[in-house]
PAMARVO-85261 format. One line per field, with one value per residue (C-alpha): x, y, z; residue in one letter. Coordinates in steps of 0.02 Angstrom, whole numbers, plus 50000, padded with zeros to 5 digits. Example, Ala and Ser with C-alpha at 12.3 -4.5 7.8 and 13.67 -1.06 7.14 Angstrom:
2
x	(50615,50684)
y	(49775,49947)
z	(50390,50357)
residu	(A,S)
***
This chain:
688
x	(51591,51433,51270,51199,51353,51391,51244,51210,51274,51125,50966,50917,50936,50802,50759,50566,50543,50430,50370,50492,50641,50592,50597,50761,50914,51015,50915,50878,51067,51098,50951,51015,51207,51186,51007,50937,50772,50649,50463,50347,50331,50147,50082,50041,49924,49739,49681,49772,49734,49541,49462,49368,49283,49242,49168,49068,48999,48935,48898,48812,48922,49060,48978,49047,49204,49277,49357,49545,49698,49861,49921,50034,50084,50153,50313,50390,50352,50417,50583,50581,50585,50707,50839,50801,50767,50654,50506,50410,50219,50157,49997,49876,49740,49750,49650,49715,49724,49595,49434,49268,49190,49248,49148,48992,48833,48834,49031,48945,48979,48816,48749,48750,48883,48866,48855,49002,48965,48978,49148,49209,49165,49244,49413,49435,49393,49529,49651,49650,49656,49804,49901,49847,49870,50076,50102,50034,50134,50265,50306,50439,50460,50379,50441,50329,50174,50147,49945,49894,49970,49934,49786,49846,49820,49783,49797,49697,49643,49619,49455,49424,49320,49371,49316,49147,49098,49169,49238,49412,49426,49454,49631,49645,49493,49633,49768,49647,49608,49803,49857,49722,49799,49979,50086,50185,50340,50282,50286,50143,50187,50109,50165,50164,50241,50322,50341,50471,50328,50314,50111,50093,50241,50145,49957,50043,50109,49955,49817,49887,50019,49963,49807,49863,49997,49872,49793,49969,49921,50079,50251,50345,50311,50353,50447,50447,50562,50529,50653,50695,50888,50822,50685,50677,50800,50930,50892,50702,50718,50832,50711,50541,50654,50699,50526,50460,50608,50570,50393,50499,50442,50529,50597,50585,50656,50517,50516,50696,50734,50792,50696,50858,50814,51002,51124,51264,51414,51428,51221,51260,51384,51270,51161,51292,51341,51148,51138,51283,51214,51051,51132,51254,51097,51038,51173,51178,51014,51032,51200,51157,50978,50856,50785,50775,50803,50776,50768,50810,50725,50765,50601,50650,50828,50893,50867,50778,50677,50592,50421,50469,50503,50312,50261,50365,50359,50536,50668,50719,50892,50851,50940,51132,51121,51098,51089,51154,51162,51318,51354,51345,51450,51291,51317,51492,51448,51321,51445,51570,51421,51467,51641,51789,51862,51995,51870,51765,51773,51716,51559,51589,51432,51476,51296,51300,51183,51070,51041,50983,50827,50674,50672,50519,50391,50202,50169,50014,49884,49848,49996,49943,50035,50027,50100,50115,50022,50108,50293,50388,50328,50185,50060,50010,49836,49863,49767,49838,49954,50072,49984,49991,49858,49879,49846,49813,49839,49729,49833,49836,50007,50019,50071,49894,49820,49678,49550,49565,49435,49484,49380,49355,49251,49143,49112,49039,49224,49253,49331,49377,49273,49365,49183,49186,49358,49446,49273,49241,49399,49409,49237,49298,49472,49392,49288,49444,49510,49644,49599,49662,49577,49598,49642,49603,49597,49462,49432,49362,49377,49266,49373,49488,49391,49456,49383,49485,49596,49479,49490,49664,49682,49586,49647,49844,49756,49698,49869,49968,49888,49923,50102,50121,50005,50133,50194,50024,49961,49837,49898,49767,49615,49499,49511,49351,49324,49201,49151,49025,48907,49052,49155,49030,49043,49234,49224,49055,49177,49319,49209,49118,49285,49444,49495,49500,49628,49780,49940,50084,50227,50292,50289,50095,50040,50014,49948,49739,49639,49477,49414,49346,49189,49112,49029,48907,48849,48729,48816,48815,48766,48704,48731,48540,48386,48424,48588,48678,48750,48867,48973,48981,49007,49199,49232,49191,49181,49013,49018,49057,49040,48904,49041,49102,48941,48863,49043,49037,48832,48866,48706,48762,48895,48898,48989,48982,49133,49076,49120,48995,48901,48845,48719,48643,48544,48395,48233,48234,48404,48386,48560,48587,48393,48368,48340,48543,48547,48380,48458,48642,48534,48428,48588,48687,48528,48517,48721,48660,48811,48783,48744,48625,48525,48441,48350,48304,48167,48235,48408,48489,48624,48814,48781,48958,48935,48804,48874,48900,49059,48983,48812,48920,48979,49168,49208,49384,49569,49562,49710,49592,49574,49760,49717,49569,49650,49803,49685,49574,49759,49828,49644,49658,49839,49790,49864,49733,49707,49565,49476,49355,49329,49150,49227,49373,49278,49129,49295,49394,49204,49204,49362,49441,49276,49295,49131,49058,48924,48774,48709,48536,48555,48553,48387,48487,48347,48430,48569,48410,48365,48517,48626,48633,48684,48864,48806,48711,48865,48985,48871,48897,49066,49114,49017,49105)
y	(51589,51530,51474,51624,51697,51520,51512,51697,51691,51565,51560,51621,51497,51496,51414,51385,51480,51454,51588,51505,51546,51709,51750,51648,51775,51638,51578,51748,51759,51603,51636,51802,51751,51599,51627,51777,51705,51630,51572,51577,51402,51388,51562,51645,51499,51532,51473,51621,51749,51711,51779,51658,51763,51927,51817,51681,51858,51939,51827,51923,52076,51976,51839,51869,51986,51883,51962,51944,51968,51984,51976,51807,51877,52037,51988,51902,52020,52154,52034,52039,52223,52266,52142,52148,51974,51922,51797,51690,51688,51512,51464,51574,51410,51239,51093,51076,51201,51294,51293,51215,51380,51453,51350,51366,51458,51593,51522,51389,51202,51173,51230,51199,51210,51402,51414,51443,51599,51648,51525,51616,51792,51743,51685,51829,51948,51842,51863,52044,52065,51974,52045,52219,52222,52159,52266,52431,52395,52288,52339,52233,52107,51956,51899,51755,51661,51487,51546,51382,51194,51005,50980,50811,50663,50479,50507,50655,50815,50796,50784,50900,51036,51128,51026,51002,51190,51253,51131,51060,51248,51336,51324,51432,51557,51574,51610,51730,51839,51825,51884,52028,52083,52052,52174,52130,52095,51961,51781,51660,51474,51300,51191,51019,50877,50703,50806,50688,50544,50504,50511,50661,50745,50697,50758,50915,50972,50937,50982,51119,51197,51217,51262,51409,51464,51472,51605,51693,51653,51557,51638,51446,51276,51224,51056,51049,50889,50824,50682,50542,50417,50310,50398,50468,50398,50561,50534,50508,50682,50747,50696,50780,50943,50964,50930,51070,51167,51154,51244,51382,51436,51463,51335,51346,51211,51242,51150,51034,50905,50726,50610,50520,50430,50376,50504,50395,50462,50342,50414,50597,50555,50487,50626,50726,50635,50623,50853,50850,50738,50847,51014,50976,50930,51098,51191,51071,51110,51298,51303,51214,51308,51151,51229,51427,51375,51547,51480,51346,51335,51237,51159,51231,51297,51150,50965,51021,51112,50997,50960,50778,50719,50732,50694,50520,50486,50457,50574,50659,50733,50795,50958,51040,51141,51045,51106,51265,51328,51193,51151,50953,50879,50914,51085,51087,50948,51072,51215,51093,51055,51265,51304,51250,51178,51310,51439,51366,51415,51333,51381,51424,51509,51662,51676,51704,51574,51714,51716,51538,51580,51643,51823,51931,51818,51827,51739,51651,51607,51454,51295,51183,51026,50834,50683,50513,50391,50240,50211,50126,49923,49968,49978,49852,49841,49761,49892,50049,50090,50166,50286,50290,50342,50521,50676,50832,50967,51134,51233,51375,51478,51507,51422,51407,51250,51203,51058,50956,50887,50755,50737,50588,50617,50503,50445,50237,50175,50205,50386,50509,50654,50834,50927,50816,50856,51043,51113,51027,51064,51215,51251,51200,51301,51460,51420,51388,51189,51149,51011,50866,50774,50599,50515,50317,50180,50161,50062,50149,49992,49883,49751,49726,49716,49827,49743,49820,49939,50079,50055,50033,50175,50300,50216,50253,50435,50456,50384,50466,50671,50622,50560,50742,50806,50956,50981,51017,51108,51016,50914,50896,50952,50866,50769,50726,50643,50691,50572,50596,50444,50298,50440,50387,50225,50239,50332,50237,50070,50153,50220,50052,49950,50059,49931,49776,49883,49819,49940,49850,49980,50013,50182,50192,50028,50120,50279,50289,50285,50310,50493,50603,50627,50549,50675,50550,50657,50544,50387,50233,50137,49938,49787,49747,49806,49980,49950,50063,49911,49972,50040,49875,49775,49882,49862,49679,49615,49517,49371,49419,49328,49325,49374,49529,49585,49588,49657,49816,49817,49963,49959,49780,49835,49985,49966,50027,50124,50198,50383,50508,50554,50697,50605,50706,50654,50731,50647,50661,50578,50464,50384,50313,50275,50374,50241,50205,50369,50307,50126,50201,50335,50201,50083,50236,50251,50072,50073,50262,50338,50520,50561,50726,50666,50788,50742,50891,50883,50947,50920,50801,50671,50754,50911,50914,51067,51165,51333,51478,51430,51246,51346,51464,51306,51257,51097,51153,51039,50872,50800,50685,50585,50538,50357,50349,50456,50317,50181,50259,50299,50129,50041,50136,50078,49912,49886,49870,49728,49606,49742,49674,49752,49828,49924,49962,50035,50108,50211,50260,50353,50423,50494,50533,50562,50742,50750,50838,50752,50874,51006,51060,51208,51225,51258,51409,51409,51267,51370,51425,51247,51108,51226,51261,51092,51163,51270,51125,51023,51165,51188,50989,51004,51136,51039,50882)
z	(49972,50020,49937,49850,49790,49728,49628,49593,49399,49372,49509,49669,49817,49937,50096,50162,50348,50503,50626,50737,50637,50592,50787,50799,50749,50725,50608,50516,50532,50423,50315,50248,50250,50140,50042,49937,49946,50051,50084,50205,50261,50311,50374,50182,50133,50118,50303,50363,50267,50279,50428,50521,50644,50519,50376,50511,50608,50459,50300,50215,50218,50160,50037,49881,49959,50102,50240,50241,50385,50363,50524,50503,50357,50396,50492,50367,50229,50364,50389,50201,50163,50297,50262,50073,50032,49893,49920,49827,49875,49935,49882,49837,49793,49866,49905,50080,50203,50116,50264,50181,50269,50112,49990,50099,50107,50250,50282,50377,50371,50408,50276,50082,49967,49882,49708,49559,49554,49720,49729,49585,49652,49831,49728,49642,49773,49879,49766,49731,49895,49941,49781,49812,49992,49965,49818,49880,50069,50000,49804,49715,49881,49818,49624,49623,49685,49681,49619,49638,49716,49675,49593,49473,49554,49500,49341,49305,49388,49571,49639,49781,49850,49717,49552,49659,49674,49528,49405,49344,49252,49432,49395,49244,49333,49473,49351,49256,49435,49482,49303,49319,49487,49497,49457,49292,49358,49460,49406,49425,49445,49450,49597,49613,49699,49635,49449,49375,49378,49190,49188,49293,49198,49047,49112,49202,49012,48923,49033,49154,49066,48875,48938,49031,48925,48775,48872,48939,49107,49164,49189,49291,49337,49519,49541,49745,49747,49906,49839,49940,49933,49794,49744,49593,49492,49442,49242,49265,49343,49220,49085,49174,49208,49025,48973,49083,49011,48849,48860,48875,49050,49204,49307,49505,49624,49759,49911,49913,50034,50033,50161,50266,50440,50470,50541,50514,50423,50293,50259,50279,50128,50040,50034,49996,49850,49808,49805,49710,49568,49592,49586,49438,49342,49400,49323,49172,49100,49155,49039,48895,48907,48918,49072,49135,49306,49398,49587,49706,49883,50018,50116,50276,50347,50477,50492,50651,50580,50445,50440,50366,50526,50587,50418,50383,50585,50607,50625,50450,50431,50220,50214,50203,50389,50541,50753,50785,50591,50568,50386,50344,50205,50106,50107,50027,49908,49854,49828,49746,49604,49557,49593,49639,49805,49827,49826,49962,50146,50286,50358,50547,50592,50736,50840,51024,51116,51162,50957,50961,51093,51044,51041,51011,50968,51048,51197,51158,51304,51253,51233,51109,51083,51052,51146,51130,51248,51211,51208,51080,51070,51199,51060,50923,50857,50686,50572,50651,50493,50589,50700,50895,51005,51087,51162,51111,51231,51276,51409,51474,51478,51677,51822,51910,51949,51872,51849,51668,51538,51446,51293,51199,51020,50938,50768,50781,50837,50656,50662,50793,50723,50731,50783,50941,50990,51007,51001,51175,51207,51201,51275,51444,51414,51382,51574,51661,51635,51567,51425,51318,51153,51152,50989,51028,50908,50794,50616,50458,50385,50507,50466,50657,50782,50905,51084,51225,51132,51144,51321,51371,51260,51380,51540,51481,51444,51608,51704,51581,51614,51805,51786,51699,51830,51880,51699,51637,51810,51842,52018,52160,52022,51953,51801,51715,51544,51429,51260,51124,51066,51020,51129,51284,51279,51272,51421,51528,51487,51600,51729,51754,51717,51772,51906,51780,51678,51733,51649,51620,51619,51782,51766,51770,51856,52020,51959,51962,51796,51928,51825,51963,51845,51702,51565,51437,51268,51181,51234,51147,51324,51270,51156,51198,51129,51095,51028,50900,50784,50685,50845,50906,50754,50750,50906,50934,50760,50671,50801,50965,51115,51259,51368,51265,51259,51449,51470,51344,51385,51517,51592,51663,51725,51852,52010,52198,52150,51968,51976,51968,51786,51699,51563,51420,51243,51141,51136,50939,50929,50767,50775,50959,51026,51209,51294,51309,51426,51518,51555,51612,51716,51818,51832,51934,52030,52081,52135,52217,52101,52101,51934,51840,51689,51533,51387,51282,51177,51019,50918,50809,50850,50851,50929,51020,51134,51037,51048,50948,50863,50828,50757,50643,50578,50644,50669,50757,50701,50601,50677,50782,50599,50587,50593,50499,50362,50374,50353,50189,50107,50116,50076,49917,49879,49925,50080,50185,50341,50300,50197,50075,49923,49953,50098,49993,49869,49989,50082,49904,49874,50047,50045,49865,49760,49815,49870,50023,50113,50094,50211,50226,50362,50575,50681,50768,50909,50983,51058,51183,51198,51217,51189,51377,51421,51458,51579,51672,51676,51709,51880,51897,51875,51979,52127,52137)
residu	(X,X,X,X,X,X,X,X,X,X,X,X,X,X,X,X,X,X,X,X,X,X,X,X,X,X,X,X,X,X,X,X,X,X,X,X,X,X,X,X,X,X,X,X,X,X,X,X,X,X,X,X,X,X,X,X,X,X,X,X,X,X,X,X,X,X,X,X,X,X,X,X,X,X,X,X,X,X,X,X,X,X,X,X,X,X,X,X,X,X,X,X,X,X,X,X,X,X,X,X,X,X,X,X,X,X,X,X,X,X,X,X,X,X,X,X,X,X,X,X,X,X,X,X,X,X,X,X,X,X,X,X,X,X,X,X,X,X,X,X,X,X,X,X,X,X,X,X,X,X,X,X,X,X,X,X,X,X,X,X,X,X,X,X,X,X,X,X,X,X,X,X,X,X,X,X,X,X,X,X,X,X,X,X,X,X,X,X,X,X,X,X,X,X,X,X,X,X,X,X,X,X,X,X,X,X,X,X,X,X,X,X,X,X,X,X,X,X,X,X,X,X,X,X,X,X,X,X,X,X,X,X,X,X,X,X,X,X,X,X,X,X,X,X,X,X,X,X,X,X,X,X,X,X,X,X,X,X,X,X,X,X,X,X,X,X,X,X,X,X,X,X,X,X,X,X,X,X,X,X,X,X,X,X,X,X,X,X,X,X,X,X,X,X,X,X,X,X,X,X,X,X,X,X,X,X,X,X,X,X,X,X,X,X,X,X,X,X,X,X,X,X,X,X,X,X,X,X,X,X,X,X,X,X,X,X,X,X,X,X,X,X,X,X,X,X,X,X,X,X,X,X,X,X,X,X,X,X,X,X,X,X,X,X,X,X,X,X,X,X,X,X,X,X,X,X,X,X,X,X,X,X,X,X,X,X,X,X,X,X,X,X,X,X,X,X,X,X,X,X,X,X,X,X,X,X,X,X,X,X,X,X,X,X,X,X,X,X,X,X,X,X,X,X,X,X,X,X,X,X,X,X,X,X,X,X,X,X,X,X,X,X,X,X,X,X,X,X,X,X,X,X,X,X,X,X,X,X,X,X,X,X,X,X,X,X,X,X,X,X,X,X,X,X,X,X,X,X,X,X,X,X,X,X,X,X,X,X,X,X,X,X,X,X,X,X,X,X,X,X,X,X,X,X,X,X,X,X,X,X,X,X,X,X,X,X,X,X,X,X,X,X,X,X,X,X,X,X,X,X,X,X,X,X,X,X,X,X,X,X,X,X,X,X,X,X,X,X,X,X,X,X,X,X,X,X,X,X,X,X,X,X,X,X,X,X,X,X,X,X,X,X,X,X,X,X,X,X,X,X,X,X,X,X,X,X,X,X,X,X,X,X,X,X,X,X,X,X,X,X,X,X,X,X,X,X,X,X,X,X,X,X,X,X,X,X,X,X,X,X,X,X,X,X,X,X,X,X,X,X,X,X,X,X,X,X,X,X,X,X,X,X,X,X,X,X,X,X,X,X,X,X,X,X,X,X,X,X,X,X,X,X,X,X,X,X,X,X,X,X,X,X,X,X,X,X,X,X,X,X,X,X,X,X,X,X,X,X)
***
């Protein structure tokens, strides 16, 4: 007995997969012993089937018929067909994860938003590509497609990139293209989170649903049930999964977990007890007929495994197989929900250990991961909503030694924006460094002033890459840091202040924070005359001190032992006035710090490294906006520190109106013009 065969008379049980599992036999093992289903965690949602490089070298080939690769999806649709296991197809359309490329003129950020038209015409051809390409290479493998995910929100549709370009009616369009494409035995669903919600229960029915099955669009509606212990309550649920019932489509279970932080026994019972409840209510309303439940899936296989752990920031423990494939009580109190206890075996799962290595999977050149500066207690600034500053790492996949960049983006102390951070990043990767992208504390909400934070953030940075020194290969190199405008001054206050920085953990106090070389992009230098306000109003607040600011005016405050500079700005910068580089430049010359200094004549403020990929218009990862996404969510559920509410309302239209801030175009000629500052500093680099 196991799960499917438990279930088999009334749905298919699924579990979600990563690329990781799927080159895990183990994990195959247990995923075709105990599931006749699965999905494809993250690698089958638009950002990888949309290719980046095809559509941003040749726009106009591809405007209205984007390029498409199917290279992340192929494996599992290959794992699929050979072990013949259904899938369901997750997500066709979706807010998130979508690139804004897409919506743009020329697939480039930096320019306008393209018509609805040309949306509409770039959906469609999307979608018939995807369908056609897994129906002609992979007929009858995929029963259903989640065609498109979460677009109710507050109340009413959610506005997003979507609803701008096209309107609130690019749902049913979607369904309309997926209809005209999918073959018929395939089942198109609506997917959305927190379902059993009375309101958006209520506005899912009536304004997605009906809507859709007027026009025969809509085969299922998608309850993901990402539940948590007390959270929803088991009849609330029971009522929104009889509603959805009774429209007479099918039912799918789509992404099931239940959030649990404590291990304990007496917890892990708990949960049990909580699956069971869920599960009998499964079966219930698939008996009596109040709802054609036709699958269950699992949101991922082990505890291990589950991406609640990053997302909740605690350790999660939400599903029935744990370690090495074990079975938890969960597991059984889910079988016990469908047959009897005499007819249930215990799971003892028979895998050698070489099945619980990776086998197979693509070495990639690069490592890219993310750690932690401060430890547990260490950090504490009051408005960080639970993030902690960090590190994102570049890396190459050898064992050679090589000198590091640590970058540090800009964005008025406000933000740590993404096209200042693995664009830079990986600029100095792909000539040889190995690199890092500082996420330091910052305050959308201008409301904390943040005074040294910023500071002791980079200084832990820089101690904490040469305390891993030998892990990250980069011992007896150079380590330079790089910032961008607010970025800068981040970095010029460490290079003129890295011995007042006093680290108390004893596992860093002795290691140097001195940076071997100092890279300034546009810097916010002064708190004089040439100031840029609003950078120093968040980090020192509206009334700061004479002291705080001859200490955070830079120019004041070069030393004998400053490290050496690499300063660069454009003469027509209208954000930070020139004259910060000009005052920082003459202070190093006064203290006879080495240092090379370029103003360009032409180019706007923010052009990170002004190369081809940041010309085509790709900003590179958002994870450098953890915090300042943290912050706008809990201003807008009015939890905010000290916010008034003319920022609260100033941020809810920033970041939830669903509106882009315009884009007028790119002077490409600039690539010949400051778009050789890399080169400049690459020589500067390479000579220290």
């Amino acid at each position: 007995m196991n799960l499917k065969t438990a279930y088999e008379p009334y749905f298919k049980m699924g579990a979600a997969i990563s690329r990781w599992n799927l080159h895990t036999p183990a994990h195959t093992k247990l995923l075709t012993a105990q599931f006749n289903s699965f999905t494809c965690e993250n690698d089958m949602k638009p950002m990888y089937y949309l290719d980046k490089d095809a559509n941003k070298k040749d726009p106009e080939k591809y405007n209205l018929s984007p390029a498409l690769t199917f290279e992340n999806a192929i494996p599992y649709l290959e794992f699929a067909k050979d072990n013949k296991i259904a899938m369901r197809g997750h997500t066709l359309v979706w807010h998130n994860q979508t690139p804004k490329w897409f919506f743009c003129e020329r697939y480039n950020e930096n320019f306008p938003m393209a018509d609805r038209e040309t949306i509409l015409a770039r959906l469609e051809s999307y979608i018939h590509g995807v369908l056609d390409f897994v129906q002609t290479n992979y007929p009858g493998i995929i029963y259903a497609w989640d065609v498109v995910n979460e677009i109710v929100d507050e109340g009413a549709f959610r506005k997003s990139i979507w609803t701008e370009t096209v309107g609130e009616d690019f749902f049913i369009k979607a369904f309309e293209f997926a209809r005209k494409y999918a073959a018929p035995e395939v089942s198109l669903f609506y997917n959305d989170y927190e379902t059993a919600q009375p309101w958006k229960r209520d506005y899912i029915i009536a304004n997605v649903l009906k809507p859709l099955m007027d026009k025969g669009l809509v085969d299922g509606m998608g309850m993901q049930s990402h539940l948590l212990m007390d959270h929803p309550n088991i009849s609330e649920y029971r009522t929104a999964l009889e509603m959805y019932g009774s429209t007479g489509l099918q039912i799918h279970i789509t992404e099931l977990d239940m959030h649990n932080a404590d291990p304990s026994e007496e917890s892990m019972h708990a949960l049990a007890t909580r699956y069971q409840e869920f599960f009998q209510t499964y079966l219930d309303a698939k008996k009596s007929g109040k709802a054609n439940i036709t699958s269950v899936t699992f949101w991922n296989l082990l505890d291990e495994n589950s991406w609640l752990s990053g997302f909740r920031r605690e350790t999660s423990y939400p599903l029935v197989f744990k370690g090495k494939c074990e079975a938890k009580e969960a597991y059984y109190a889910v079988l016990k929900a469908a047959v009897s206890d005499d007819s249930i075996d215990k799971w003892v799962p028979d895998y050698s250990e070489e099945d619980y290595k990776l086998q197979g999977m693509p070495t990639p050149d690069i490592k890219r991961f993310r750690e932690n500066i401060w430890q547990e207690n260490e950090y504490n600034y009051e408005a960080s909503y639970g993030f902690i500053p960090n590190v994102f790492a570049y890396l190459h996949n050898d064992d050679v030694k090589r000198d590091c960049m640590l970058v540090i983006p800009g964005g008025g102390y406000c933000m740590c924006c993404s096209h200042e951070g693995e664009l830079a990043a990986m600029e100095f990767y792909n000539r040889g460094m190995n690199a890092f992208v500082l996420s330091y504390t910052t305050d959308i909400t201008m409301s904390v002033p943040l005074h040294k934070q910023p500071l002791e953030d980079i200084s832990r940075a820089v101690r904490f890459i040469r305390k891993n020194a030998s892990k990250y290969n980069i011992d007896g190199k150079k380590l330079v840091i790089m910032g961008f405008s607010a970025g800068s001054h981040v970095c010029g206050s460490l290079a003129v202040h890295f011995d007042d920085v006093i680290d108390n953990n004893p596992e860093y106090a002795d290691i140097s924070n001195r940076p071997d070389g100092v890279i300034l992009s546009y810097p916010v230098i002064t708190t004089g005359e040439y100031t840029h306000a609003d950078s120093v109003r968040t980090l020192l607040g509206a009334n700061p001190t004479d002291e705080e600011l001859t200490y955070f005016s830079l120019e004041k405050q070069v030393k004998d032992n400053t490290p050496p500079c690499f300063i660069w700005q454009t003469e027509e910068d209208s954000v930070v006035p020139v004259e910060n580089s000009y005052l920082f430049a003459n202070a190093l010359r006064e203290k006879k710090i080495p240092f090379a200094h370029y103003v360009f004549p032409r180019g706007f403020h923010g052009l990170t490294v002004a190369n081809d990929e940041f010309f085509s218009g790709w900003s590179g990862g958002e994870y450098s906006m953890e915090q300042t996404m943290r912050a706008a969510f809990a201003v807008k559920e009015g939890k905010g520190v000290n916010v008034s509410e003319k920022r609260r309302e100033e941020l809810t239209q920033q970041f939830f109106s669903g509106k882009e801030q315009p884009a007028t175009g790119i002077d490409l000629s600039l690539k010949e013009d400051v778009g050789l500052w890399t080169d400049l500093a690459w020589a500067w680099i390479k000579n220290l």
